[in-house]
C-alpha positions as CSV (number, residue, x, y, z in Angstrom):
1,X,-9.9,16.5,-2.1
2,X,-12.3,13.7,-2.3
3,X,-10.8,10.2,-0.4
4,X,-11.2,6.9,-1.9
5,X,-9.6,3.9,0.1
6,X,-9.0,0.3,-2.2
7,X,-8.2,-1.3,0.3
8,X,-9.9,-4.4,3.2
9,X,-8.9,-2.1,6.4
10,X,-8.8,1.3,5.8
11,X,-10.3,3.1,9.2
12,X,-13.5,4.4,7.8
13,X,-14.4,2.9,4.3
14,X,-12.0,-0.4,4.5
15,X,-13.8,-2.6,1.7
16,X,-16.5,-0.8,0.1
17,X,-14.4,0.1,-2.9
18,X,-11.8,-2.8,-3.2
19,X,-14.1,-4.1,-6.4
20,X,-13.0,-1.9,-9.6
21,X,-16.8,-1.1,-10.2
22,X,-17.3,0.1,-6.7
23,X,-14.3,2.4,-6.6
24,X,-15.4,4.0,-10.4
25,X,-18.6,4.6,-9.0
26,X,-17.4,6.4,-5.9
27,X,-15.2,8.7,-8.1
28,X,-18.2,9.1,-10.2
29,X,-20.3,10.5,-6.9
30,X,-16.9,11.9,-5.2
31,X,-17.1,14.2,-8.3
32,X,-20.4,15.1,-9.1
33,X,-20.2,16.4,-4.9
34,X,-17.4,19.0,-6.0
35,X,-14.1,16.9,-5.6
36,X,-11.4,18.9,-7.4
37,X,-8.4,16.2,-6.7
38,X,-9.2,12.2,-6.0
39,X,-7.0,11.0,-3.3
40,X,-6.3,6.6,-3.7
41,X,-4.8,5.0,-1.2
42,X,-4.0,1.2,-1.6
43,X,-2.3,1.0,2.1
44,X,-4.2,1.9,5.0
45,X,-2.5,4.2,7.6
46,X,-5.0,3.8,10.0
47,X,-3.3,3.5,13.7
48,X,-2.1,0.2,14.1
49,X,-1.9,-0.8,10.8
50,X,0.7,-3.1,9.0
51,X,2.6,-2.4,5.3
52,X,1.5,-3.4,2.3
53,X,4.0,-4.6,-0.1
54,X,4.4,-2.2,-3.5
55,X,3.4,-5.6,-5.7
56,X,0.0,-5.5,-3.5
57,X,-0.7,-1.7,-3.7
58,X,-0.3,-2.0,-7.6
59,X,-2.6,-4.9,-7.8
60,X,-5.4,-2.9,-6.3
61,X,-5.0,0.5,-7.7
62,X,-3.9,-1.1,-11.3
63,X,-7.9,-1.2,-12.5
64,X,-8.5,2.4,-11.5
65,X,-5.6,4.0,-12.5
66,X,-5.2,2.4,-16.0
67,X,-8.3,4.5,-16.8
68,X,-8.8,7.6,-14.9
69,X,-7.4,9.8,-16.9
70,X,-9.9,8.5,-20.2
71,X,-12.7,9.0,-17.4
72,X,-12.0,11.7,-15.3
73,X,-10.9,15.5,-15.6
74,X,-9.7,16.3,-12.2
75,X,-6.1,16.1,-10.8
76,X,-5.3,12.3,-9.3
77,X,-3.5,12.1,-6.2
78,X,-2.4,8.5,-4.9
79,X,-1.6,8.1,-1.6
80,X,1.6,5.7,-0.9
81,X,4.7,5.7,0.9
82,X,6.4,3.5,-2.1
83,X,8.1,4.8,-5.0
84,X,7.8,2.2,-6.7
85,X,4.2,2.6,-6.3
86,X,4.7,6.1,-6.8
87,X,6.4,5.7,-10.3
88,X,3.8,3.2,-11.4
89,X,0.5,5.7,-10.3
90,X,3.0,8.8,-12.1
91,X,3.3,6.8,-15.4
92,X,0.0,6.4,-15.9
93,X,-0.6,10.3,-15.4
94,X,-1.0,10.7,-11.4
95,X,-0.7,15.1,-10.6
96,X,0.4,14.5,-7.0
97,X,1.6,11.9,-4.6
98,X,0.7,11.9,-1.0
99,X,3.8,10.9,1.3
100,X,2.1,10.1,4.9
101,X,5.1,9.6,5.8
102,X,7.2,12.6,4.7
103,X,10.0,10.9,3.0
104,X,10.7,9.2,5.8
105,X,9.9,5.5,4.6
106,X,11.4,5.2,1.0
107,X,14.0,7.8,-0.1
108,X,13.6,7.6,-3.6
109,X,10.0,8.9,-2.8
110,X,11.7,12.8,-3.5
111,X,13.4,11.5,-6.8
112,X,10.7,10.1,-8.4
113,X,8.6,12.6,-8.1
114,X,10.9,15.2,-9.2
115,X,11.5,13.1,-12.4
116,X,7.6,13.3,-13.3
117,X,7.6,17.3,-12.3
118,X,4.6,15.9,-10.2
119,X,3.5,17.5,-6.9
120,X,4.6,16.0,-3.3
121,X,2.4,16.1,-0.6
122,X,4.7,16.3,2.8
123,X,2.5,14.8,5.6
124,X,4.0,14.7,9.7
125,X,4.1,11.7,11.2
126,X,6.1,10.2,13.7
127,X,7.2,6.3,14.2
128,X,5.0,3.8,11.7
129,X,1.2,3.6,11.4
130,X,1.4,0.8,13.9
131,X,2.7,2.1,16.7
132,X,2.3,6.1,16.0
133,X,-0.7,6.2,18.7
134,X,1.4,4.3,21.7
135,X,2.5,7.1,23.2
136,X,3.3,10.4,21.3
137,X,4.8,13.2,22.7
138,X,6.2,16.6,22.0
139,X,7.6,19.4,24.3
140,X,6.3,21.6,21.7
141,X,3.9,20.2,19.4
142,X,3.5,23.1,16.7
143,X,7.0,24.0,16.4
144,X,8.2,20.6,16.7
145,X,5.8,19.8,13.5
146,X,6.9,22.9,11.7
147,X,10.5,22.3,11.8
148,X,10.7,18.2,11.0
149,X,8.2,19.4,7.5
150,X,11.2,22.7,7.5
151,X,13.2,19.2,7.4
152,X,11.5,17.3,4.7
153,X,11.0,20.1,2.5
154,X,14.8,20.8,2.2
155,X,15.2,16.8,1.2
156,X,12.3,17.0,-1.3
157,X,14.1,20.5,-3.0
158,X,17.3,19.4,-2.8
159,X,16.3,15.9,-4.9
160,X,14.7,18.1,-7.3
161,X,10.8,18.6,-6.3
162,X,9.6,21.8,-7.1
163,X,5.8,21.5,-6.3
164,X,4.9,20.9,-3.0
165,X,1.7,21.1,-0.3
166,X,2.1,20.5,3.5
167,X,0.6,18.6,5.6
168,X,0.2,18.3,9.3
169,X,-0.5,15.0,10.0
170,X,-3.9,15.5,12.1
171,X,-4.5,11.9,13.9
172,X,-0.7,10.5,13.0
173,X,1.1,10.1,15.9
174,X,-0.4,12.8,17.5
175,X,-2.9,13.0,21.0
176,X,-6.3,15.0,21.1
177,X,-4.4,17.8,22.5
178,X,-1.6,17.5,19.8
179,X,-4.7,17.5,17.3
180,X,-6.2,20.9,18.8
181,X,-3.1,22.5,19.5
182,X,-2.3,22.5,15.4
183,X,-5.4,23.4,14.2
184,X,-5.4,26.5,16.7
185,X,-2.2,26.9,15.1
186,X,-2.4,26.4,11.5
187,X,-1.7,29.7,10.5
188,X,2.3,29.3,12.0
189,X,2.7,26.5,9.0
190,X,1.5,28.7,6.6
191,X,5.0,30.6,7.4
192,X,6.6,27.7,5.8
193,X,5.7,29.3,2.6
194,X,4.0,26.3,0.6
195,X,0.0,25.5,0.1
196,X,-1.8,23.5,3.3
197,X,-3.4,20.6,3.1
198,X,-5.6,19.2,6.2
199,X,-7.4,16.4,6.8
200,X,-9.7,15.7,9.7
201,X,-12.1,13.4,7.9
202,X,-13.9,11.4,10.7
203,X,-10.6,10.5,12.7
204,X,-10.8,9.6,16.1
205,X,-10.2,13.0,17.7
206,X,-14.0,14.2,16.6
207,X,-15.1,11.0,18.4
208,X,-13.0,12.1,21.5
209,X,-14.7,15.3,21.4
210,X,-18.4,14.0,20.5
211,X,-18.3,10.1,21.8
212,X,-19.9,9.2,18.7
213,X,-18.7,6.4,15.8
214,X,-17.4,6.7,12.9
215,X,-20.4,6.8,10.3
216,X,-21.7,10.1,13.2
217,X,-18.6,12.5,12.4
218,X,-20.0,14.0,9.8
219,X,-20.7,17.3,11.4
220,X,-17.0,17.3,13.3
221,X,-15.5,16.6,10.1
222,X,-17.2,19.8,8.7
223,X,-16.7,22.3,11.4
224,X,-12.8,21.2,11.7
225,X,-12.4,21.8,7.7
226,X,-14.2,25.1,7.7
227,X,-11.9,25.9,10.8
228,X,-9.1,24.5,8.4
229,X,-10.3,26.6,5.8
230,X,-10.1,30.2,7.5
231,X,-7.2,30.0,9.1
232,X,-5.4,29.3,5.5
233,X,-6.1,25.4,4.1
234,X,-5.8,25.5,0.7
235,X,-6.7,22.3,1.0
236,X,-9.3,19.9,2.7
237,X,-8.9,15.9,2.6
238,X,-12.5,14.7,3.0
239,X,-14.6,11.7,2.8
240,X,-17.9,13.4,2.6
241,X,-17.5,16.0,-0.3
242,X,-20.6,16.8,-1.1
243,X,-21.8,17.7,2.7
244,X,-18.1,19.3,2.7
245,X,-18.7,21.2,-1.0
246,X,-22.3,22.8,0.4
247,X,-20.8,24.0,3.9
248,X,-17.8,25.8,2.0
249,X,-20.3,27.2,-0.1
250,X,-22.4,28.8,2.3
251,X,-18.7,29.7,4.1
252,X,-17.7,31.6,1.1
253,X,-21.1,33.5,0.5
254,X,-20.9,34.5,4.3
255,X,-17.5,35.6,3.5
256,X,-17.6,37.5,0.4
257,X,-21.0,38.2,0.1
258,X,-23.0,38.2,-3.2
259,X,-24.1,40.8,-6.1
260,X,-27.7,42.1,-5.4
């Protein structure tokens, strides 16, 4: 899953694809680098950021959306908490929405997207994007993650959604040892019985562990999806796919060898 931010403020790439032209372009190279799914996002939920109205979020994702589906022959995924901005991107032929917030924000989220027989990504988050990374805490961080998805997953089937992927949360709400603890972990969410999605793409915990910015966690991003990856991701949410698509690659040579 390839990540393409249209928005000013986004963590990483805020404002390098808020010009139509820009963002086609990066699907263009996010593509060509092995992106099966195109994540948009239209709201950053960076730590400490503040909503973005629906009306807003439509404005900026209107000119890519309007024609991906002409353009482009992978699955499009738009990340939003809205569902009105859900219904809009599922309209116009979005596969999946991506809930950050696990129906938590908007509880129509579940309907709509039962009513397109689109996917729903469930991601874990505690509190709001702008104060997640005050001060979270668990007593038990995996199982504590496990059973609040358990939780949304319920509310999602019960309003009628029959495809979904989980998500951790990696980076929201969550400490560097909360980060750790789940990727040690991952294979206790794969109990939950649905496909994993995991995202790691330069957050702060690789700079925790390296002490190096945000255009240097290139090589953290890698080794945490790979991790991600063998301990039963279906799934990785990455920035840097064609760095990502060659590792994986090389991983699955390794793994299942090659005809002589």
């Amino acid at each position: 899953m390839g990540v393409l931010n249209v928005t000013p403020d986004s963590f990483s790439d805020g404002g390098r694809f808020l010009l139509p032209e820009a963002a086609h372009q990066q699907i263009h190279t996010l593509i060509n680098g092995g992106a099966d799914i195109i994540d948009i996002g239209a709201e950053s939920t960076r730590p400490g950021a503040l909503p973005v109205s629906p009306q807003a979020q439509i404005a900026r994702l209107a000119p890519i959306i309007e024609s991906f589906k002409p353009q482009f022959a992978v699955a499009l995924s738009v990340d939003t908490t809205s569902a009105e901005v859900a219904e809009y991107a599922l309209e116009r032929g979005a596969d999946i929405i991506n809930d950050v917030s696990g129906l938590r924000f908007d509880k129509r989220m579940a309907g709509t997207v039962a009513k397109y027989n689109a996917t729903l990504i469930l991601n874990h988050s505690r509190d709001t994007p702008n104060t997640m990374q005050d001060a979270p805490t668990y007593t038990d961080v995996v199982s504590e993650v496990i059973e609040e998805l358990r939780h949304a997953v319920q509310t999602a089937q019960d309003r009628g959604v029959t495809q979904l992927i989980i998500d951790p949360g990696i980076g929201f709400g969550k400490t560097l040892a909360h980060n750790l603890a789940l990727l040690r972990h991952l294979n206790q969410l794969k109990t939950l019985g649905f496909p994993l999605l995991v995202g790691t793409s330069r957050k702060s915990f690789i700079a925790q562990l390296t002490q190096q910015p945000d255009p240097e966690r290139l090589e953290g991003t890698v080794a945490s999806s790979l991790w991600a990856i063998h301990h039963g991701a279906t799934i990785v949410r990455v920035h840097d796919v064609t760095a990502m698509h060659r590792a994986i690659t090389v991983w699955r040579a390794i793994q299942t060898g090659l005809e002589p």
